[in-house]
C-alpha positions as CSV (number, residue, x, y, z in Angstrom):
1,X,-18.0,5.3,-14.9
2,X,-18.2,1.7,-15.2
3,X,-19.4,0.6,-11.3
4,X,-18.1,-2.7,-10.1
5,X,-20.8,-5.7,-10.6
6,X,-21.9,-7.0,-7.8
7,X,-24.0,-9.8,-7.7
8,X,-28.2,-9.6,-8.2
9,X,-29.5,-7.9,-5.2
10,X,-33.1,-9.4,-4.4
11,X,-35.2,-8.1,-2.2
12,X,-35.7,-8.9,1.8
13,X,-39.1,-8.7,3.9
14,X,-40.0,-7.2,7.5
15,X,-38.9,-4.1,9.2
16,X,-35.3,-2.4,8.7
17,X,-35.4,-3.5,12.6
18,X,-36.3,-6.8,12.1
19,X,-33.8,-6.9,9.3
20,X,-31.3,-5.4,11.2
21,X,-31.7,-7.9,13.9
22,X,-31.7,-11.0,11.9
23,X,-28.6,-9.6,10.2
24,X,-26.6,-8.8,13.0
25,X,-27.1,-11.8,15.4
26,X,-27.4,-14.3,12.3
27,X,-24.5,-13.4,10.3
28,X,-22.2,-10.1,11.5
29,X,-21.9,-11.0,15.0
30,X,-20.8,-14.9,14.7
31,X,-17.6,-14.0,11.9
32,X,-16.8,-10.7,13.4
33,X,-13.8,-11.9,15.0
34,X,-12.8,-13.1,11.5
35,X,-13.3,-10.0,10.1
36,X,-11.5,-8.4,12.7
37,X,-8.1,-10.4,11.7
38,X,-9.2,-9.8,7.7
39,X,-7.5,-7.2,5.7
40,X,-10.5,-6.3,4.1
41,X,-14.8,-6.7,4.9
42,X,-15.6,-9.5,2.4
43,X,-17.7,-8.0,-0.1
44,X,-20.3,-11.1,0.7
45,X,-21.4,-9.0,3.9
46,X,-21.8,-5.8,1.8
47,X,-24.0,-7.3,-0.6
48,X,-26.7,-9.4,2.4
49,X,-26.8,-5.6,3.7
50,X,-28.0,-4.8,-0.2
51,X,-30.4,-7.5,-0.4
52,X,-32.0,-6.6,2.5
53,X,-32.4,-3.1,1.0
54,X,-30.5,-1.5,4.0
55,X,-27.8,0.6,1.3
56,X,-31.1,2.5,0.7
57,X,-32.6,2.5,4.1
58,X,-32.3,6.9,4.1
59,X,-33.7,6.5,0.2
60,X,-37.0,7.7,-1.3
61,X,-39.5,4.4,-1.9
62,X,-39.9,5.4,-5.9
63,X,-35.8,4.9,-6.4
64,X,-35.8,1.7,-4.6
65,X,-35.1,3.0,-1.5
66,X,-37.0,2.2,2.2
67,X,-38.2,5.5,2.4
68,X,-37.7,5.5,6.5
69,X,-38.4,8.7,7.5
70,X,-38.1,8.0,11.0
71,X,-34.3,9.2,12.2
72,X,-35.0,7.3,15.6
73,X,-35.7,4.5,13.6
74,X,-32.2,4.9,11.5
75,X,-30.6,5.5,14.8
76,X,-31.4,2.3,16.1
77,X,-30.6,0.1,12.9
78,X,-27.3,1.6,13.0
79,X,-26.6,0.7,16.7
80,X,-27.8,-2.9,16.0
81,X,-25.7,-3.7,13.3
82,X,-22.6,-2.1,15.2
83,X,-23.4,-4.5,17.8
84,X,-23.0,-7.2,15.3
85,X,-20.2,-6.1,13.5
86,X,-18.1,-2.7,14.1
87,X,-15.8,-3.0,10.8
88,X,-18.5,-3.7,8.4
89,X,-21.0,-1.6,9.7
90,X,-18.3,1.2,9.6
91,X,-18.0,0.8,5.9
92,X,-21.6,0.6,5.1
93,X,-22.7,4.1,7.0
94,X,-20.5,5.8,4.6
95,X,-22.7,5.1,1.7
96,X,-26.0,7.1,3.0
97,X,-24.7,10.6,2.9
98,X,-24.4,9.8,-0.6
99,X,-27.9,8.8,-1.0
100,X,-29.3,11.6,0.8
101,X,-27.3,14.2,-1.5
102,X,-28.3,12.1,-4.4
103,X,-32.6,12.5,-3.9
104,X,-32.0,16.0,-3.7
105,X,-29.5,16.8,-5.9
106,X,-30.5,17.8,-9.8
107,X,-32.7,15.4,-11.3
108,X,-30.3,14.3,-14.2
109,X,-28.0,13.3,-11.5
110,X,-30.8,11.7,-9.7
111,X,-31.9,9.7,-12.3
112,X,-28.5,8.5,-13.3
113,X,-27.2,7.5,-9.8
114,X,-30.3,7.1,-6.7
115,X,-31.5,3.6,-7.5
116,X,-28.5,2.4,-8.3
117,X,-27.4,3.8,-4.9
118,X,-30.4,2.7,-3.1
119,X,-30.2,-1.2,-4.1
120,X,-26.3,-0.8,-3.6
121,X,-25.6,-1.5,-6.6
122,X,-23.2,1.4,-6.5
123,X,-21.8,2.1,-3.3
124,X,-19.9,5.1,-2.2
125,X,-17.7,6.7,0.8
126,X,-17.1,9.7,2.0
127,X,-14.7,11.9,2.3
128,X,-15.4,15.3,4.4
129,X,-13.7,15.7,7.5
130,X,-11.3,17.9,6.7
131,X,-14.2,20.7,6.4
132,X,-14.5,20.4,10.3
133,X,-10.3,21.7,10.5
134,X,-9.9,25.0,11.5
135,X,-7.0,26.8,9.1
136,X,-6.2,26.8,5.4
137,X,-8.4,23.8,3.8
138,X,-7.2,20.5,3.0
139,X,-8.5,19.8,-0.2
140,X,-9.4,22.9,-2.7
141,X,-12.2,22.5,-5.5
142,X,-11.2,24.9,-8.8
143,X,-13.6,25.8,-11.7
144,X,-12.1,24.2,-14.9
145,X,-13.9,24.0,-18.0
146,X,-16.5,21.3,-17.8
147,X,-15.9,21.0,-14.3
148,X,-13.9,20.8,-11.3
149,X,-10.3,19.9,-10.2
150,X,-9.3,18.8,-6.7
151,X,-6.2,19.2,-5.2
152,X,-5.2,18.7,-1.7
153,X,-6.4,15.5,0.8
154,X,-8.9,13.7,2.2
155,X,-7.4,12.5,5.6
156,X,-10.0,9.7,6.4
157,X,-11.8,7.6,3.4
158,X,-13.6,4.3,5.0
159,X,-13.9,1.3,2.5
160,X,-11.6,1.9,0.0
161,X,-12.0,-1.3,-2.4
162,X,-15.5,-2.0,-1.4
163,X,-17.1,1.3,-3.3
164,X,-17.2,3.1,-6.2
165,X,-17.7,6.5,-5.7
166,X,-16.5,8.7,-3.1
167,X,-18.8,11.5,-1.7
168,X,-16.3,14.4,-1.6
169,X,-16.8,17.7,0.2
170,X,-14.0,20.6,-1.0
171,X,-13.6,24.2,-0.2
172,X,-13.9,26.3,-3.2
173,X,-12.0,29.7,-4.3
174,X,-14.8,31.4,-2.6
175,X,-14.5,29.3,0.4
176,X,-17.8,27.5,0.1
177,X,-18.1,23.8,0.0
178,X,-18.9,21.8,-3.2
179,X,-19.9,18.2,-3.3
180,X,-19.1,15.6,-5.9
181,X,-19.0,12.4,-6.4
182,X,-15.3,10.7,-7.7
183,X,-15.0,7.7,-8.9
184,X,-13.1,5.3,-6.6
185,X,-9.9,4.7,-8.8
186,X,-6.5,5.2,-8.1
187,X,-4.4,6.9,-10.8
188,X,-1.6,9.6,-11.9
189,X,-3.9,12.3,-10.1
190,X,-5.3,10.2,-7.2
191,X,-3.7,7.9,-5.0
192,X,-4.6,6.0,-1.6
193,X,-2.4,5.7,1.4
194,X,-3.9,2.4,3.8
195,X,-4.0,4.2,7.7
196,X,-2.9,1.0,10.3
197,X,-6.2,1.0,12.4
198,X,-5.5,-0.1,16.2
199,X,-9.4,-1.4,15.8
200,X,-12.2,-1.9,12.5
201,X,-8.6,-2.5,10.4
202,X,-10.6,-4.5,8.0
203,X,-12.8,-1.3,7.1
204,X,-9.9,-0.6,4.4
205,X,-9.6,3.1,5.5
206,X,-7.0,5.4,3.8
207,X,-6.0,8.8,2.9
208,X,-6.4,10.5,-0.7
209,X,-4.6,12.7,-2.0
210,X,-5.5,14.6,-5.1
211,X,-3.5,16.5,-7.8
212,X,-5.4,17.9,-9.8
213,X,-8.1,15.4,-10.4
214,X,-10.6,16.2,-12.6
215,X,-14.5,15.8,-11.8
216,X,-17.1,16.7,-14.2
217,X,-20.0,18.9,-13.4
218,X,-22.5,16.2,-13.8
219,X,-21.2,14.8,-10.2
220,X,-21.7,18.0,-8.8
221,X,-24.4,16.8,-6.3
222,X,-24.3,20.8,-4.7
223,X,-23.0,23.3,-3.0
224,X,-23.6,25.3,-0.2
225,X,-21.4,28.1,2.3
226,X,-19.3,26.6,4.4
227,X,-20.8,28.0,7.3
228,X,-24.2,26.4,6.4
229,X,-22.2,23.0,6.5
230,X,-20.8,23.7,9.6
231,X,-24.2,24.6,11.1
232,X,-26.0,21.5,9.4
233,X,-22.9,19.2,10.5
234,X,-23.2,20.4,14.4
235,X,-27.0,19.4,14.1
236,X,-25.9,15.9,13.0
237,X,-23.3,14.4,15.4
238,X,-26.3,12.1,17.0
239,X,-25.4,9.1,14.3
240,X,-22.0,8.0,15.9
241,X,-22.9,8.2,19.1
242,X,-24.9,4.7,17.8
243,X,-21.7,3.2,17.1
244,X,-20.9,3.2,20.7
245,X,-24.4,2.1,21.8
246,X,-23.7,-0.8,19.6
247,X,-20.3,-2.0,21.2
248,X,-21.8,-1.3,24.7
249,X,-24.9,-3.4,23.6
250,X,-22.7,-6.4,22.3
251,X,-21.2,-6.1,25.6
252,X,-23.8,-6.2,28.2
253,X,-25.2,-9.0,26.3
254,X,-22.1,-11.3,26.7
255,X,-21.6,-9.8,30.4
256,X,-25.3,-10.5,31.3
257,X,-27.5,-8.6,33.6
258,X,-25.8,-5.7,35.1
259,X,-26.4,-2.2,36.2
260,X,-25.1,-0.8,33.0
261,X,-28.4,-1.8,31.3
262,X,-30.0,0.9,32.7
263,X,-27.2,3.5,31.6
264,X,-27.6,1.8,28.2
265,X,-31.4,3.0,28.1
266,X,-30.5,6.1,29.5
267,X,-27.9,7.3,27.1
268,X,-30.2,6.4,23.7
269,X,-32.4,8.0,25.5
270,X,-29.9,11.6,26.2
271,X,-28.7,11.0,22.4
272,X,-32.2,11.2,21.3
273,X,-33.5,14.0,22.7
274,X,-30.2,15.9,22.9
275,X,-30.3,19.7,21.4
276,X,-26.9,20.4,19.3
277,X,-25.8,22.4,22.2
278,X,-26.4,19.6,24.4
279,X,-25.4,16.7,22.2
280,X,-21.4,16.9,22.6
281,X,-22.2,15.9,26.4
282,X,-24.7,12.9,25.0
283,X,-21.8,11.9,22.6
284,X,-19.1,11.9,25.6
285,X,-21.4,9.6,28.1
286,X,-21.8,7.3,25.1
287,X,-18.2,6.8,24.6
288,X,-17.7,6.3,28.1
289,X,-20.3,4.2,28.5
290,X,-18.7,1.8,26.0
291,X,-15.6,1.7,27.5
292,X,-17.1,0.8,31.1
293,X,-19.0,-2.2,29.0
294,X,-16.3,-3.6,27.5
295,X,-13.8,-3.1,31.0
296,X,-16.5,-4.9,32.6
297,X,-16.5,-7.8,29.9
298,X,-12.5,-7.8,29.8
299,X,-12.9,-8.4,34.0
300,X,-15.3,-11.0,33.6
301,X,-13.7,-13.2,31.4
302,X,-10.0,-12.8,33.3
303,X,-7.2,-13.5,31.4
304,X,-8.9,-15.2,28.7
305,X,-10.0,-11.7,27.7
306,X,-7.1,-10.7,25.7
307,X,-6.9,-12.8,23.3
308,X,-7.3,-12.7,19.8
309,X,-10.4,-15.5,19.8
310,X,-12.3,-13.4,22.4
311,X,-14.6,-10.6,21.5
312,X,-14.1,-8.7,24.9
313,X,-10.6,-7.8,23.6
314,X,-12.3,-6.7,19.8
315,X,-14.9,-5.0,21.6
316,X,-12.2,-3.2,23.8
317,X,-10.4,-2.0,20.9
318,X,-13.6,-0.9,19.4
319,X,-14.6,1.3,22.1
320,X,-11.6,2.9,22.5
321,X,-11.6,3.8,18.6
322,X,-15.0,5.3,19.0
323,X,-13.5,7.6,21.7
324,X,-11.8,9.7,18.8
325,X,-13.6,8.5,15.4
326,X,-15.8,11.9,14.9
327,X,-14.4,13.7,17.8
328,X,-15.3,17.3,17.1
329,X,-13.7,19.8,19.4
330,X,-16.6,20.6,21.2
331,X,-16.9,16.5,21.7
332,X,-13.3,16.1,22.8
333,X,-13.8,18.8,25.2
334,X,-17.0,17.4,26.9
335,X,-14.9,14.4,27.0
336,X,-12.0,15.7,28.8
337,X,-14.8,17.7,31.0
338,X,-15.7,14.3,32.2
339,X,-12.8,12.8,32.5
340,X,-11.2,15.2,35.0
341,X,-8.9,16.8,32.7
342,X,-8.0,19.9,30.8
């Protein structure tokens, strides 16, 4: 595969915090209404997230990577950003899962992909919810010679346009799950259906549906049952629950002192130390916590509020897409529990 060029990524100095920071308040947060109304993230925010060296913030050092090994750490860059910026933030999370499979994938897929990866040179999506549906699987890996052929869909691909490569998780004959990485071209055997997002509409998400599209096993990056996913996947729901940190944050900045500060440090705090038994109930208070925020900006401001030049109503929007966007059935439950109903 021929990756898009993107322009010279050159390095950044100080702390994927500081970085973060500079980022978000300097250049996310004062356009994000424009991306908001875009049909697409420009692809000049993209790359000031690579030249910071934040595509390989989860990457090993020796690839080019920032070698954080701190997840708290990770946690909070992600919340910061999302207070910047929702839509492009949404996009560039995709990429890391990538990265991570990558460094520990074989090493002649290693050295063919991570540094590119890592100095987002080549950036990727994901495409693996579908494992989380109970029933017959959505998309199907088969053994063909040389490699694999997918058929089926991937109901929820973030960034389409913006990446190369697409991380994709499939159920195989034997019902485990192999992972591979597709090139992000449209063709005879692949093609892309936009979704019409209420909220982060500029994050270029759509569905793919595959018949029979060919991946070689060189882009195998591995494979494992599907009840290990599931079990690895429950102990890793704390990362969107940053996403709604972020909107809240954004919020309570614009509202100004309030009582909600002290929720805000509360729920990092539940988030953060949450078991996976205890972490749908962390997600859930997040969520809600957003949408008190961003009521409480809408209030504030009065009528003004809803229009299209305010952030209350973007941030509104937001936090009621991060009510749903990885909603596991466990989350959705706690969410109901709290809410009164079900």
């Amino acid at each position: 595969m021929t990756a898009r060029r993107h322009p010279t990524i050159q390095g950044a100095t100080g702390s994927p915090l500081e970085l973060a920071r500079r980022i978000s308040d300097d250049l996310l947060f004062p356009s994000a209404l424009e991306v908001d109304r875009a049909r697409a993230v420009p692809v000049e925010r993209l790359d000031r997230l690579a030249a910071a060296g934040l595509y390989g913030l989860a990457g090993p050092a020796d690839a080019g990577g920032m070698g954080l090994t701190d997840p708290r750490t990770g946690m909070r860059v992600l919340e910061i950003l999302a207070g910047g910026c929702l839509t492009t933030t949404f996009v560039w999370m995709q990429h890391h899962g990538a990265v991570r499979a990558v460094a520990a994938g074989p090493p002649g897929l290693r050295a063919a992909w991570l540094e590119r990866l890592c100095r987002g040179q080549v950036r990727a999506a994901a495409a693996f919810s579908g494992l989380r549906r109970p029933g017959p699987p959505l998309l199907v890996a088969r053994a063909v010679e040389g490699g694999w052929a997918l058929d089926g869909l991937a109901a929820w691909v973030t960034g389409w346009g913006r990446v190369d490569v697409v991380h994709v998780g499939a159920r195989t004959e034997a019902g485990d799950v192999v992972w591979l990485l597709a090139d992000a071209v449209t063709g005879p055997t692949l093609t892309a259906e936009r979704l019409d997002l209420a909220a982060v509409g500029a994050s270029s998400t759509v569905t793919l549906r595959f018949h029979d599209h060919r991946v070689t096993g060189d882009r195998v990056t591995g494979s494992e049952p599907h009840q290990a996913w599931a079990e690895r996947d429950r102990a890793s729901l704390r990362s969107n629950g940053s996403l709604a940190l972020g909107v809240a944050g954004r919020c309570l900045s614009l509202l100004g002192p309030s009582r909600l500060d002290v929720e805000l440090t509360r729920s990092r705090e539940e988030l953060d130390g949450a078991s996976p038994d205890e972490m749908p109930r962390a997600r859930a208070a997040a969520s809600a916590l957003a949408l008190e925020a961003a009521a409480a900006l809408v209030t504030a401001g009065g009528g003004r509020s809803i229009l299209r030049d305010q952030h209350a109503q973007r941030l509104a929007r937001e936090a009621l897409f991060l009510l749903v966007f990885g909603q596991t059935p466990v989350i959705r439950r706690a969410q109901m529990e709290r809410a009164g109903i079900g």
